[in-house]
C-alpha positions as MATLAB code, in Angstrom:
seq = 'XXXXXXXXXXXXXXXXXXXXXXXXXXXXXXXXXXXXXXXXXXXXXXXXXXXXXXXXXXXXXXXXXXXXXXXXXXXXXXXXXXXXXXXXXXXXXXXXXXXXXXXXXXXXXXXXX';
ca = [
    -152.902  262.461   59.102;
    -154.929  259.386   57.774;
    -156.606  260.287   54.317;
    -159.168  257.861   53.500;
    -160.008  256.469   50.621;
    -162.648  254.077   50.587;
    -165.429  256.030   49.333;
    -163.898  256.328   45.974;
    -166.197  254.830   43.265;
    -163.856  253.326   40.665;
    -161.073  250.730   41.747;
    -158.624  253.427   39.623;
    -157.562  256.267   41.696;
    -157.696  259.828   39.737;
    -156.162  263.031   39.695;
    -159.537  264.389   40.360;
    -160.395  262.512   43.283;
    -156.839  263.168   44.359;
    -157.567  266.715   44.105;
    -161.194  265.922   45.642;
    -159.447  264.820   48.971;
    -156.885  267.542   49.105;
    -160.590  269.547   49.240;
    -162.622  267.206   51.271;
    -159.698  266.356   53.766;
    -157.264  268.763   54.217;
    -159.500  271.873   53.346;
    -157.393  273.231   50.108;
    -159.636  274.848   47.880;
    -160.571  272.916   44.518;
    -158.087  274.964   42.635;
    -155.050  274.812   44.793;
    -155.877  271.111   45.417;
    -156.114  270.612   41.339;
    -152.991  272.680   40.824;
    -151.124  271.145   43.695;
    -151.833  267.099   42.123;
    -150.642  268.844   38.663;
    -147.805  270.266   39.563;
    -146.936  266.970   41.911;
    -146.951  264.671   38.604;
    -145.289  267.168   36.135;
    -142.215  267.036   38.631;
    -142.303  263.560   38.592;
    -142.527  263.693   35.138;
    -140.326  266.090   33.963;
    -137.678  264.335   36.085;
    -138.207  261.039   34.773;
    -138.079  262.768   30.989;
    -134.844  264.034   32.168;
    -133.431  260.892   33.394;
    -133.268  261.629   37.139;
    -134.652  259.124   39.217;
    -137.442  259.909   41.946;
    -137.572  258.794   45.299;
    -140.451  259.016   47.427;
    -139.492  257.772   51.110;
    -142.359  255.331   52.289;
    -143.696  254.653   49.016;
    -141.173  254.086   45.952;
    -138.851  254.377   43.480;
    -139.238  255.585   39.786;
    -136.523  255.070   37.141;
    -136.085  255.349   33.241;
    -134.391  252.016   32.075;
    -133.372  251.590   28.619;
    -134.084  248.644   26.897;
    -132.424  247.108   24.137;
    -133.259  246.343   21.060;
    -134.190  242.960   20.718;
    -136.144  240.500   17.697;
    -139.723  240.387   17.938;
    -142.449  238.940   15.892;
    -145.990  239.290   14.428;
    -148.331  237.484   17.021;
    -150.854  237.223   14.044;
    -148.599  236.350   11.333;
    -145.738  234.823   13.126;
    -143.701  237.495   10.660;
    -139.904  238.818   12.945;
    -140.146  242.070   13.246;
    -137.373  244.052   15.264;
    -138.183  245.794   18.414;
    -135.858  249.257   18.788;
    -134.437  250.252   21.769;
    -136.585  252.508   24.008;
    -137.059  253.891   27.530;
    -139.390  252.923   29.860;
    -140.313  253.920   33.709;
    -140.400  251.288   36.184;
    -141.688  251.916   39.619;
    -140.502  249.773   42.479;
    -142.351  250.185   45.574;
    -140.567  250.567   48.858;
    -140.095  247.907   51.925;
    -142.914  250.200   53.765;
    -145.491  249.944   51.214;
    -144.498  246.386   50.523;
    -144.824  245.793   54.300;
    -148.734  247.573   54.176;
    -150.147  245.928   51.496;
    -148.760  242.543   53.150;
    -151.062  243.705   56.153;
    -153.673  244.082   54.852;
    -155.807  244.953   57.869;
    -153.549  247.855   58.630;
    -154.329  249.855   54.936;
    -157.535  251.457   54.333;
    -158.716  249.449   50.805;
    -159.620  251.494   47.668;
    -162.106  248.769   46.597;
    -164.195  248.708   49.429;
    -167.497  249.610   49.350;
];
């Protein structure tokens, strides 16, 4: 099933105008296509919170990395200032999608107008 995208108006893509396709495309109605993008990103997110990485076949990887704490400094004043440790998500996107956006005459573009 090919879900296309370029009518979007914005180069950012939305959770609304995920949840508009879901409606336009697959025929969900607006609340189980809103409901169905929110719960979608609070797994993701609750599993990245919890420090379990997510895998989505054909499109990616997600991870928490921690990062050390390192010396840092004032851009405006030049002044060190210490950076703590912290965790961050990464995302890593899969040979597939990697492959796609190398071809790009294959892959529907969200900027097109």
């Amino acid at each position: 099933m090919d879900i296309a995208v370029e009518n979007l108006e914005t180069p950012a893509l939305t959770k609304a105008q995920l949840a508009e396709l879901l409606f336009e495309q697959i025929g969900l109605n607006k609340r189980e296509s809103k409901d169905m993008i929110d719960a979608f990103f609070n797994l993701i997110s609750n599993s990245l919170v919890e420090g379990v990485d997510v895998k989505i076949s054909g499109f990616g990887n997600f991870q928490i990395r921690t990062k050390a704490p390192r010396p840092g400094r004032n851009p405006r004043t030049g002044e060190a200032i210490p950076i703590q440790a912290r965790r961050v998500a990464t995302f890593h996107a899969s040979y597939k999608l990697k492959e796609q956006i190398q071809d790009e005459g294959d892959v529907p573009s969200v900027f097109s107008s």
